[in-house]
N, C-alpha and C positions, 0 to 999 in steps of 0.2 A: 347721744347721737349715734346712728346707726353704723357701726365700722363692720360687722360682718353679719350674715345673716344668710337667708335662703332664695336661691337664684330661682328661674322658671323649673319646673319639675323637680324643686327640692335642692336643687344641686347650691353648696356653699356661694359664697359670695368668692372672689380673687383677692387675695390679699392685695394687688394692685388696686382695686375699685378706687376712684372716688366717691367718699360718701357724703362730702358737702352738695347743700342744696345749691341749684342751677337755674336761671344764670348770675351769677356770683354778683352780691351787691355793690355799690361801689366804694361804701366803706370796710368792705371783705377784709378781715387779717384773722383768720380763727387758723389756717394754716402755715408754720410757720418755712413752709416751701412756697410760697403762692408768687407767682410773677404774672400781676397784671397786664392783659394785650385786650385790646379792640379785635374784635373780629368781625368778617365780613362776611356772611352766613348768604349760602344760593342750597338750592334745592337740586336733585339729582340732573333738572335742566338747563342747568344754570341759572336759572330764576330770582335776582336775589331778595334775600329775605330782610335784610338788616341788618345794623353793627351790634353787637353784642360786646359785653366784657365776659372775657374769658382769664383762662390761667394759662402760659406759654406751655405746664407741663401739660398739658390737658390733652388725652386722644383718647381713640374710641379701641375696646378690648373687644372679642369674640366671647361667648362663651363655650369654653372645648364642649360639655355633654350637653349641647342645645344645639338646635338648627334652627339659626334665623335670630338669635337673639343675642343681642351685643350690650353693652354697660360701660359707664364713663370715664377711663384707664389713665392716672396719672404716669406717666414717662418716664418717671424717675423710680418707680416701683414698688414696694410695699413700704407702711409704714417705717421701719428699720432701714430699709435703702435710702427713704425720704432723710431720715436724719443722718447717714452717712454721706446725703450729696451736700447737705444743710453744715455740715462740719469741713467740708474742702470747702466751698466759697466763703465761708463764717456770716455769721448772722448782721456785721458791720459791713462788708462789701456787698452782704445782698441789697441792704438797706439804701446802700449809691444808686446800687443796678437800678432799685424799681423805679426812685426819686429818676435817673435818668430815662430810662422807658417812658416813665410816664410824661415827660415832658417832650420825649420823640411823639408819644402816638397824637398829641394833642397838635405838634409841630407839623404834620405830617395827613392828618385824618382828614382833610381837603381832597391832598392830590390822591390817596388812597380809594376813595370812592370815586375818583374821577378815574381810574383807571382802573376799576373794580367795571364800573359802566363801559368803557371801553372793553375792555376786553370781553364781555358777555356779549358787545356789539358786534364782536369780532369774530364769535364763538357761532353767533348765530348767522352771521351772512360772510362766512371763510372766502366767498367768489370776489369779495368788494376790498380793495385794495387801498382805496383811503380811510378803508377804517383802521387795518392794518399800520398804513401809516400816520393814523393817529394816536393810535398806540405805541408806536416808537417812539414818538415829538411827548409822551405826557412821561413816558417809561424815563426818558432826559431830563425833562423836568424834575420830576421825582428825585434823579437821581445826584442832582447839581443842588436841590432843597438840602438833599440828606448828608451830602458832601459837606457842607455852609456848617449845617446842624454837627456833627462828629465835631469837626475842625474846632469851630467856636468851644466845643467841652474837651478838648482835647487833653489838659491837668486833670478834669475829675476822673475822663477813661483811665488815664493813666494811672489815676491813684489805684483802681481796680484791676491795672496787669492787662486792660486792652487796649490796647496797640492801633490808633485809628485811622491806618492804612493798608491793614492787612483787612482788618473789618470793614473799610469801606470795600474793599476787591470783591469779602466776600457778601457781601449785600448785592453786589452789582450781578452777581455770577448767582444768585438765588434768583432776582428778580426779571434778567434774562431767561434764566429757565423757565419760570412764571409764566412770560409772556409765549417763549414759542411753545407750554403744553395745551391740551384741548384740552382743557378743565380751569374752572374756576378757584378748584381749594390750590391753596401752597403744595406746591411739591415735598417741603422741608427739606433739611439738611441731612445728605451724607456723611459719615465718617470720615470719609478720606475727605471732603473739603475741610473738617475744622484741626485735621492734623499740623497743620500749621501754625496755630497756636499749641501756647503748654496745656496742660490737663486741665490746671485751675482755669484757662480761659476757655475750655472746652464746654467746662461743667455750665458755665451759663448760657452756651450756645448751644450743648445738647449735652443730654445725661453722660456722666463720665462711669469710664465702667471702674474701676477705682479709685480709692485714696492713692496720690502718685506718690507718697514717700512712704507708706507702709513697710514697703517690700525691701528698703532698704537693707544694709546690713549692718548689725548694732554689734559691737566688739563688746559692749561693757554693760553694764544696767542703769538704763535712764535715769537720771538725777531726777528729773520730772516730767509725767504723760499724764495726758487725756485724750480725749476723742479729737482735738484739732490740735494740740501740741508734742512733742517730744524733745526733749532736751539729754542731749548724753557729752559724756567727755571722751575728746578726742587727746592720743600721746605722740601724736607722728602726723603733723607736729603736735604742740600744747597747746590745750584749747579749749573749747565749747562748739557744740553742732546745737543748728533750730532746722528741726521739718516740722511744716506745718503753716498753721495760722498764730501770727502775735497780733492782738488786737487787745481791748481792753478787760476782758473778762480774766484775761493769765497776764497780763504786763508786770501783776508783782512776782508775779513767779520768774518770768524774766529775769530783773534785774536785780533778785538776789543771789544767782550762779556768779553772774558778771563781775557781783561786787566783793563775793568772797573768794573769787576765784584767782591765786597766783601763781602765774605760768612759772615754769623752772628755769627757763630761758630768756626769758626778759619781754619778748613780746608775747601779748595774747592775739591766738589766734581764731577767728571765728569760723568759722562753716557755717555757710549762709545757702548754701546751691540745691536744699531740699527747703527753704523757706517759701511759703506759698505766696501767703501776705502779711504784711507790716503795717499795720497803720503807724501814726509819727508819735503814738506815748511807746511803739516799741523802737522806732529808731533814736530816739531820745534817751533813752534808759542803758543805749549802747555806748550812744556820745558822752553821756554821762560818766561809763568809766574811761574813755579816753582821756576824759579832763581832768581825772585821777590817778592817770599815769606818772609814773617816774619820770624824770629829763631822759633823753634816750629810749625809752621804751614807745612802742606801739600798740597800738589795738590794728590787726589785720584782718580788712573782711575776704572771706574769700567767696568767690563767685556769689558775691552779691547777684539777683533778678535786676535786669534790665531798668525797667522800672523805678526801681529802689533807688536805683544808684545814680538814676537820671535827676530824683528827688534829692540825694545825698548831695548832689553839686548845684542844683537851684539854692539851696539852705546852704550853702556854702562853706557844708561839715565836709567834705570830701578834700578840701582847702585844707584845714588841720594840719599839722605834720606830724601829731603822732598817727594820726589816722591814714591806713594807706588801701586802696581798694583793689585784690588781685585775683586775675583769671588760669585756673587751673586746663583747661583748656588754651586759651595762650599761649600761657604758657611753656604746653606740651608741640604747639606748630612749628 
């Protein structure tokens, strides 16, 4: 398959290109970044053309030593960045995300074309004012479907670190922009709207510009690293730190720090506030040495993710009493 090659007048291909064939089938999985979306394709006059499956990273690049000639630019950016965004979300939370898109676009691909139609009806006769407001009455609709839809999955978002009322605000505040631009295509998302979520939940709303625990600061040398894990010991207090992703590809690696690991001081302590995501063979593998503790001793998670810890007391390991769940932030107010 073609990954680079020679653009119009010679000139290289972008290490950004996409070089899969278009429009992407519907059993597509050859890329292991690809987030399948419906798309609702108009012509420069708004004319439209049809739905399409696309990829959410999918836009359109320039080429810098061409005039007039453009190629099909994944968003996340060269191969090497595709697998550094591929390593922050982990290949277990994308696998939710799509299973749940794809159950949105199908929930949804009704009202979408009925307001795809409306608004081209709106684009073309701006003077008529019940078309305008008919476009608010479907943009409602729309938006009370997709309410229903969040709400009802509201456990599996969660399992993924998205929060289904910050995401609802910000769907409403994309799709009002929608309607009052003169144009047919999505505006997209700005930076400053997805600041409100953490990095990991950025990354699936728009390209993140780094791994957010990299840059931490590591005192000592990692017990164990990869491209979505690190593990180091902490002495103030005693302990273990996870940034990153626990999911099932490293959960042994996990849970043999945990199990050989004996604090000086009686309880173990964790550092959890650089963990991105957990699936439940790594919260398990945790609980597991709480059940192994001493009479009197603890396992202490600190600054457990939101998330996690909402999951820790559904499961009703948060209950425990060696287990005790503490915010360093709290803390500190």
């Amino acid at each position: 398959m073609k990954t680079q090659g020679q653009g119009p007048g010679g000139s290289s291909d972008p290490a950004d290109r996409c070089s899969y064939p278009k429009p992407f089938a519907a059993d597509f999985g050859d890329c292991p970044s690809f987030q399948a979306v419906s798309f609702l394709a108009a012509d420069s006059t708004n004319r439209a053309l049809g739905t399409w499956l696309t990829c959410r990273h999918l836009t359109t690049g320039r080429l810098a030593d061409t005039s007039g000639h453009f190629y099909p630019r994944c968003g996340l950016g060269s191969a090497a960045e595709r697998r550094r965004w591929l390593a922050l979300v982990s290949p277990a939370r994308l696998e939710l995300v799509r299973a749940i898109q794809e159950e949105f676009d199908a929930h949804t691909r009704a009202d979408r074309q009925r307001l795809f139609e409306a608004k081209a009806a709106a684009i073309a006769s701006p003077q008529t004012g019940e078309l305008r407001d008919a476009l608010d009455l479907m943009l409602g609709a729309y938006l009370d479907r997709t309410a229903a839809f969040m709400r009802g999955r509201e456990a599996r978002l969660d399992e993924v670190g998205l929060p289904v009322e910050p995401l609802l605000r910000l769907i409403e505040d994309w799709s009002r922009a929608w309607v009052e631009s003169r144009q047919i295509a999505d505006p997209g998302a700005r930076r400053a709207d997805l600041e409100v979520f953490p990095p990991a939940v950025q990354a699936f709303l728009g390209p993140p510009a780094e791994l957010p625990w990299r840059d931490r600061p590591v005192t000592q040398a990692p017990i164990f690293e990869t491209e979505t894990l690190r593990i180091s010991r902490t002495f103030n207090p005693d302990g273990l730190r996870f940034d990153g992703d626990i999911d099932a590809s490293n959960v042994g690696a996990v849970g043999e720090p945990l199990a050989t690991r004996t604090p000086r001081g009686g309880d173990l302590h964790i550092d959890l506030s650089g963990l991105v995501f957990c699936d439940l063979g790594g919260l398990r593998a945790i609980m597991r040495v709480a059940h192994q503790q001493a009479p009197g001793q603890r396992v202490v998670l600190q600054d457990l993710p939101a998330h996690l810890a909402r999951a820790m007391r559904i499961v009703g390991w948060a209950d425990l009493p060696n287990v005790t769940m503490v915010s360093t932030a709290a803390a500190a107010s």
